[in-house]
N, C-alpha and C positions, 0 to 999 in steps of 0.2 A: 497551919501555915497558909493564911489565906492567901498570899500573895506569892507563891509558888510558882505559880503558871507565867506571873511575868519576868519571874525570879531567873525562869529559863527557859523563856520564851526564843533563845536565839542558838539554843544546844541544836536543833536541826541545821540548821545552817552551818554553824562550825563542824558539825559531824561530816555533812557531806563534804565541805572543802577541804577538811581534814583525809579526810579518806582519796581522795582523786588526786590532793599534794603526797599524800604519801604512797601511795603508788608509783608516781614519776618519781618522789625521791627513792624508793628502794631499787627501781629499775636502772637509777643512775649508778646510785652506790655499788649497787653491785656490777655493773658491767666497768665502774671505774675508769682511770685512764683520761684519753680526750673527751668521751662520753662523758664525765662526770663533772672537767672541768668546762665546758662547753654549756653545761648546766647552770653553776657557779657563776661562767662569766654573764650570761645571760640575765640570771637572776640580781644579778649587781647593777648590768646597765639599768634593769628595768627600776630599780629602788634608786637609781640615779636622776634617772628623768620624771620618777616622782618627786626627788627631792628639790629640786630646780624647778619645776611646779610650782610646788611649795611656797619655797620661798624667794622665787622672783615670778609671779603671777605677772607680771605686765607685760614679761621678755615675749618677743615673736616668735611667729610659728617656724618652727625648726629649731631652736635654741636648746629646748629641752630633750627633745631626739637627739642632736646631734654630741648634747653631752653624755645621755647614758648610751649611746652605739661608741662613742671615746672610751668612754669609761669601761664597757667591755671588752674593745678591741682590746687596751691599753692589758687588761689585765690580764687576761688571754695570753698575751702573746710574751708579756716577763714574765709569770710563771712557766712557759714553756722552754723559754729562751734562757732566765736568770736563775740564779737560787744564791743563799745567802742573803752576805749586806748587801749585796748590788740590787740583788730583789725588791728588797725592804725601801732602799736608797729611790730607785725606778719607782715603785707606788709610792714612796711619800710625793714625789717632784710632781707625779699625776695629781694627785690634792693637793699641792698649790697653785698646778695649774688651773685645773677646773673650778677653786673653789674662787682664783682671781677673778673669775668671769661674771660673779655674780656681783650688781649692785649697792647692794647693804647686808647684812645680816655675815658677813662673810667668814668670821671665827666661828661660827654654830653651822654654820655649810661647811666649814674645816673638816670639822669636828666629826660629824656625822658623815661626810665622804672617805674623812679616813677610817672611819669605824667599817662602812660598806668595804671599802676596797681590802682592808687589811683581815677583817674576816673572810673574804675572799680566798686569799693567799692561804689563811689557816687553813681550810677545810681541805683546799684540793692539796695542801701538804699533810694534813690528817691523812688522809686518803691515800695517798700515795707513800706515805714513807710508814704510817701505821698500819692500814688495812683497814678492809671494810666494817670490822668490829668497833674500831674504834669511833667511825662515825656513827655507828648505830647505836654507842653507849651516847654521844651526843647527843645525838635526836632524840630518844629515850630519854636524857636527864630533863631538855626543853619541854619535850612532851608534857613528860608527867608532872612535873614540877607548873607546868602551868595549867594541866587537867587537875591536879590537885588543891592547887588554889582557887581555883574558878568554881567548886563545889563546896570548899570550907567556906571560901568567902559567902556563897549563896545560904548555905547553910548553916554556919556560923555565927557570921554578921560580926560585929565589933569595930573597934578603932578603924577608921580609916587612917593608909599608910600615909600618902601625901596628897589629902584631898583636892588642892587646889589646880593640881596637873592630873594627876589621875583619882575620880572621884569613886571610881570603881574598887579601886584596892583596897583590900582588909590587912591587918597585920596576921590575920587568924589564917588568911589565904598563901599571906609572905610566908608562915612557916610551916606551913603546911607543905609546898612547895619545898623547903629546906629539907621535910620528913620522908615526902618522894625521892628525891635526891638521895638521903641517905640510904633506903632503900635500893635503890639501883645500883648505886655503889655496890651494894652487899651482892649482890646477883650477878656483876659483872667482876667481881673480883676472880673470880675460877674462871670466865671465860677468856679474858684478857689478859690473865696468869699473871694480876699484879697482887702487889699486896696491899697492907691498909688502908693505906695514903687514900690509895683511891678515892675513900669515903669522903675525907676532906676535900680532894680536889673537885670532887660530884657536887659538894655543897659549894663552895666557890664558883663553878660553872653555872649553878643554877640561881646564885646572885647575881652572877654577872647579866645572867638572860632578862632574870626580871630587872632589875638597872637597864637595859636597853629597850625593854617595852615601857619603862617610866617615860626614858630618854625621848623616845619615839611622839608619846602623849603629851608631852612638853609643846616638840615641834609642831604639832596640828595645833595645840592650844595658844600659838606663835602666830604662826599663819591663820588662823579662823578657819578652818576644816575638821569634818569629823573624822573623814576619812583619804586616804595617802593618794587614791586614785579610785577607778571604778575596771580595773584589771581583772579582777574576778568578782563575776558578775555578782550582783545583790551582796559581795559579803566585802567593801572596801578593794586596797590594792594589795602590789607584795610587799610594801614595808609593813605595813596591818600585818600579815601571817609571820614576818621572818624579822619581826625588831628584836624578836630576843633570841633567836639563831643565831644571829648574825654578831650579838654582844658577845653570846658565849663562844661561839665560834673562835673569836677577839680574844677571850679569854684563855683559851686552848692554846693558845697561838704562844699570847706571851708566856704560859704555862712551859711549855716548849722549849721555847727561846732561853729561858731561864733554867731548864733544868729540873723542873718542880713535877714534870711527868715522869720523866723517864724516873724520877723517886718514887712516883705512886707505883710505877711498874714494879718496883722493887732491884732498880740494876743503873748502871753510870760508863760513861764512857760511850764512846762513837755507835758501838753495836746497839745503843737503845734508840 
């Protein structure tokens, strides 16, 4: 394989950012609470004023700060303050308002500001009303699912999935990534004392992650950038690390909302 060495030529890099984000995330998760949504809200503003970047490059200086320090105050403080529909209700009104402000492009700014903010809301209610397990079988399904892919894909090679937004994606790496998933499921099934279900909902989560890094390669491929910001250094920004975190996160959420977890858990009613 002669072409190996460029094949993964960038596995240094993602190893070390990989390892220094998951450090602050496990130090989050686990200490929970305001520490963790303070994290959260953080990491949202920041994928905020990359996205506004993005896709209004002309806008003045402050325009793009002062929407992701909104966009984290904002969500900050109704996750702390609301829960429920009022919740849901409050972050939608925040994405129509932040997303009125932008120029052109303003249904795909919708789009992607509700995705940030509403995975938002999921996690630190993962968190908070599940336990720290429950976000670790998250991160875990993200993780692997896309450490899985990224090595089938190199080593694999085959069909590209949708080459013209993401030229990178294999279909060999798509299910590969599905197989990781099903895997974790199996491992997490005794720790989180659910039952089968799981398995499916693991695979669904891990669709959803990769759907939000397609999502993500769209957006730069919209605007003419390779990358969301230069936030961590030499390796892009944080939508680069957290676009498919933040889908599946999305996806947990409405998993939730609907009922569809508390069935992987194996139980119904209020107590789940």
């Amino acid at each position: 394989m002669s072409a190996s060495t460029g094949n993964f030529s960038d596995l240094r890099a993602r190893t070390l950012s990989g390892v220094a984000m998951a450090a602050l995330g496990v130090a989050a998760v686990w200490a929970g609470g305001l520490v963790f949504a303070l994290v959260v809200c953080a990491l949202c503003g920041a994928m905020v004023w990359e996205l506004t970047r993005m896709l209004d490059a002309d806008a003045p200086f402050g325009k793009a700060e002062a929407a992701g320090f909104t966009a984290a105050v904002a969500l900050l403080v109704f996750t702390l303050q609301l829960a429920g529909g009022w919740l849901l209700i409050a972050v939608a009104a925040s994405v129509g308002l932040l997303a009125w402000r932008f120029p052109r492009d303003r249904a795909m700014a919708a789009g992607y500001l509700a995705l940030i903010l509403f995975a938002g809301v999921g996690l630190i209610a993962l968190r908070g009303v599940h336990g720290w397990d429950w976000v670790l079988w998250l991160v875990l399904i993200v993780i692997g699912s896309d450490v899985a892919g990224y090595f089938a894909g190199r080593v694999l090679g085959g069909p590209k999935l949708w080459p013209r937004v993401s030229p990178k994606k294999t279909w060999s790496g798509t299910v590969a990534g599905w197989g990781a998933a099903v895997l974790i499921g199996l491992v997490f099934i005794p720790v989180l004392d659910a039952g089968a279900g799981l398995i499916v909902v693991s695979v669904l989560v891990a669709m959803a992650g990769q759907a939000g890094d397609i999502a993500e390669s769209a957006i730069k491929r919209h605007a003419g950038v390779k990358d969301s910001s230069n936030l961590i250094p030499g390796h892009g920004g944080v939508m680069d690390r957290f676009d498919a975190m933040i889908a599946a996160a999305l996806a947990v959420l409405v998993l939730n909302e609907s009922g569809a977890l508390a069935l992987a858990r194996g139980c119904a009613g209020a107590g789940c």
